[in-house]
N, C-alpha and C positions, 0 to 999 in steps of 0.2 A: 546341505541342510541349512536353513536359515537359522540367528541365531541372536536370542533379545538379547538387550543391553548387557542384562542380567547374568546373564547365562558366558558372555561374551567377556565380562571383567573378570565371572569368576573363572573363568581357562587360565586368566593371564594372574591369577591369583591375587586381584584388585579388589578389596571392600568396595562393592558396588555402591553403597551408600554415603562414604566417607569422601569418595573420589567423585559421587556427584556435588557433594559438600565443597569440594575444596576447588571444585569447576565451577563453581557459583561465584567464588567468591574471587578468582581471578579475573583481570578484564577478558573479556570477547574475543578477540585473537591469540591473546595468551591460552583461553580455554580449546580451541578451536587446532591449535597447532598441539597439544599435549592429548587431546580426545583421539588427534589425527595420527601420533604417533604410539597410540594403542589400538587401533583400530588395524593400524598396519601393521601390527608385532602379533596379529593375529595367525596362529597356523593354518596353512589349506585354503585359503580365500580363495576362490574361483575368480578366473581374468573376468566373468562375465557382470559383478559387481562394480556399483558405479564405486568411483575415485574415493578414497577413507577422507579427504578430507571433505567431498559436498557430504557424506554421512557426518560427519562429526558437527560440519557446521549447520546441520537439519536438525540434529540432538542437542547442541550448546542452545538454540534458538527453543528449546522446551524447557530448557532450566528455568527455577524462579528470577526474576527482576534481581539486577545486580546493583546493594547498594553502596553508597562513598565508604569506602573503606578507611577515611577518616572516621566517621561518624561512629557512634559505639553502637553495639548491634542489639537486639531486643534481649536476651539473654543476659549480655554482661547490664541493662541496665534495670533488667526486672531481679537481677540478685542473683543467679541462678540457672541453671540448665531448666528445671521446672517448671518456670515463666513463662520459657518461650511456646510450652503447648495451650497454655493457660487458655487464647483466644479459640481451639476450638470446643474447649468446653463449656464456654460462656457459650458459645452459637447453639452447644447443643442444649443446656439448659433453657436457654432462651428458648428454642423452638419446640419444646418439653412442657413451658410454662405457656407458651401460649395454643401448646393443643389441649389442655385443660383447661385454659380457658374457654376457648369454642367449645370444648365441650359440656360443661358445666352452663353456657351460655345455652346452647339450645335444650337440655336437659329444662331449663328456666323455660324456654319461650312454652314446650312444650306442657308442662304444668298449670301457665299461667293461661292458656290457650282453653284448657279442658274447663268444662262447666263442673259447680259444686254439683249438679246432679247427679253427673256422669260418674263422679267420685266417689259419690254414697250409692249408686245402683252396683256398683260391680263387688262389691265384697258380696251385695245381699244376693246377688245374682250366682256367685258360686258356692253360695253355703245352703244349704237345705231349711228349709222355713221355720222348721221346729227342734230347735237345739235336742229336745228331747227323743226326736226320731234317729237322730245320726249315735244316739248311743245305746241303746238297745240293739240288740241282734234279731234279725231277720225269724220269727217261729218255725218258715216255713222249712229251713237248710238243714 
């Protein structure tokens, strides 16, 4: 049976999360020979599975960009753990504020587009011509 990442760390009782965490922030060969030697402490692998380490080094290569680990990381310099999800809520704001704008934009085009006559025929057009007919009741019912 094949078996995701996911599924694969949590056999070996590894926070799949943390361990992709801390495989980012290793260099490339460091992440590559530690991926390699969980992937082999795996029970039951079938021989017909390529080699744990072309897998592991298939999977370090989809981790995020790895950067100087001098450098301080978004986190430590936005104050906080909170910080660092901060940019995709700007993205989704941002793209929240600008479909309200196109929408409100052609709500406008369409208004502006319509004739003042066209404006004043349709109220008259679905209301009955003699206010006083639409309130009395029918004799005949």
């Amino acid at each position: 049976m094949l078996l995701s990442v996911l599924s694969a760390l949590a056999r070996l009782d590894v926070d799949p999360w943390q361990e992709a965490a801390d495989l980012a922030r290793l260099p490339r060969s460091a992440a590559i020979e530690r991926l390699t030697a969980l992937i082999a402490a795996l029970p039951g692998r079938p021989a017909s599975q390529p080699d744990p380490g072309t897998i592991a080094a298939r999977l370090i290569a989809l981790l995020p960009a790895r950067t100087d680990s001098n450098a301080p990381s978004r986190a430590a310099m936005s104050g906080g753990g909170d910080g660092a999800n901060l940019h995709p809520v700007v993205r989704v704001v941002a793209l929240n504020l600008i479909l309200v704008a196109v929408m409100l934009g052609a709500q406008w085009l369409v208004i502006s587009h319509t004739s003042p006559a066209q404006v004043a025929e349709a109220p008259a057009a679905a209301s009955p011509t003699n206010p006083a007919q639409a309130l009395t009741p029918n004799p005949g019912q």
